[in-house]
C-alpha positions in Angstrom: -27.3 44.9 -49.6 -27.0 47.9 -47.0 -30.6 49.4 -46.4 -30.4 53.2 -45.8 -31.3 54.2 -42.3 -32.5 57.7 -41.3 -33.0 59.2 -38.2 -36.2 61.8 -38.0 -35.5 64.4 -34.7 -38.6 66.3 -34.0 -41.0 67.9 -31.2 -42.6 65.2 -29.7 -46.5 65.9 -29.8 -47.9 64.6 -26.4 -45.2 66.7 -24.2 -46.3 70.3 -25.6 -48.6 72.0 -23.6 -51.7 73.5 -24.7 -51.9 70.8 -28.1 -54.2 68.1 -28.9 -51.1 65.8 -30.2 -53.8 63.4 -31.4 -53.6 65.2 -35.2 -49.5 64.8 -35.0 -49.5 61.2 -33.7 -51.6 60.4 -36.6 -49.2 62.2 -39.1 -46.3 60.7 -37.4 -48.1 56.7 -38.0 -48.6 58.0 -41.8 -44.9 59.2 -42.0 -43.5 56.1 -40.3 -45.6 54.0 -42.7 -44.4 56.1 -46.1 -40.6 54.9 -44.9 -41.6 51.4 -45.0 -43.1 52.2 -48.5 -39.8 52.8 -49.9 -38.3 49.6 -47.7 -36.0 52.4 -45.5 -35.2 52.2 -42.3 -36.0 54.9 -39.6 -35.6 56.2 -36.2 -37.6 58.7 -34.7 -36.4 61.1 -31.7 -38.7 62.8 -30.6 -37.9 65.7 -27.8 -39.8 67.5 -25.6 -38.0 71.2 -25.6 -37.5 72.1 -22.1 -35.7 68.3 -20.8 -32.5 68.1 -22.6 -33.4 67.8 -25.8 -29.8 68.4 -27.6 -28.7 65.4 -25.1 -31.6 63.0 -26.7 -30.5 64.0 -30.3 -26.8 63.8 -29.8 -27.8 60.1 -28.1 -29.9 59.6 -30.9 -27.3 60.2 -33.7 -24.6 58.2 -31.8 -26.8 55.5 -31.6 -26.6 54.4 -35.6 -25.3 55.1 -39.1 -27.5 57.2 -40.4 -27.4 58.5 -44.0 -29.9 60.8 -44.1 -30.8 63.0 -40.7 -34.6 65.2 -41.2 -34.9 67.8 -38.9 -38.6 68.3 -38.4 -40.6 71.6 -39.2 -41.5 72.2 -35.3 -37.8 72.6 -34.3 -37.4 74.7 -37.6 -40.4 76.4 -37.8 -41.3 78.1 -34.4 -39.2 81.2 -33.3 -38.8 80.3 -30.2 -37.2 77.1 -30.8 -34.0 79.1 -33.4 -31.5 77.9 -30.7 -32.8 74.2 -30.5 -32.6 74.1 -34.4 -29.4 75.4 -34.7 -27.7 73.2 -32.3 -29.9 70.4 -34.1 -27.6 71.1 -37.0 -24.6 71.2 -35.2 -25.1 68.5 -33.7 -25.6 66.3 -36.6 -22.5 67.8 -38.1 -20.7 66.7 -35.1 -21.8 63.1 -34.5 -23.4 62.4 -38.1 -20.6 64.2 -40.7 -21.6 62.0 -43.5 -25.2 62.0 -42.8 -27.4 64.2 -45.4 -29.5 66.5 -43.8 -33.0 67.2 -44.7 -36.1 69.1 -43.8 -39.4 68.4 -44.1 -42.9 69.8 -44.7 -45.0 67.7 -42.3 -44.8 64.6 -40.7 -46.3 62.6 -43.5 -43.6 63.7 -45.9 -40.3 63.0 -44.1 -39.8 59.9 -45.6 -40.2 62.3 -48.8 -37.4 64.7 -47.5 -34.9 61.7 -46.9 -35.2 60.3 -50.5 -34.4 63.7 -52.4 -31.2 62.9 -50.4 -31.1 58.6 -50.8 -31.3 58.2 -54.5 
């Protein structure tokens, strides 16, 4: 039996200035946790915004067969960042065409977000 895998792309927590990314971190353990909960594999790739963050995502998605891609709510969420989520998108188009994509509320719930898509 073929086990689902996911890929989670997101802001990585302890390369943003002016954050405590203790909070996140935890969020990020309780999200990783609920995947293993419902026995599906995941890969997190986690970017820091200004070093090449569309190269570590495109990396990311070439680097498996994902069938479900979350695009976390700090790349979606924050004005500034419009340009990184678009090309997040894009980019999964390109490298990941059959891969779902999903969004989620907070860290804790993107193994939520992937199984709207998985069932």
């Amino acid at each position: 039996m073929t086990v689902a895998r996911v890929l989670v792309v997101g802001l990585d927590p302890a390369k943003l200035e002016g954050w405590d990314p203790e909070p996140v971190q935890t969020a990020i353990a309780r999200g990783k946790a609920r995947f293993d909960d419902y026995g599906v594999e995941s890969d997190w790739c986690l970017v820091e915004p200004d070093a090449d963050p569309e190269g570590a995502i495109a990396a990311a998605l070439t680097g498996g067969k994902y069938a479900c891609v979350v695009i976390g709510g700090g790349i979606r969420k924050e004005e500034p960042l419009l340009e990184l989520f678009e090309k997040a998108v894009n980019l999964v188009r390109r490298h990941a065409p059959d891969a779902a994509i999903a969004f989620n509320r907070s860290p804790e719930d993107c193994a939520d977000a992937a199984m709207r898509w998985l069932r």
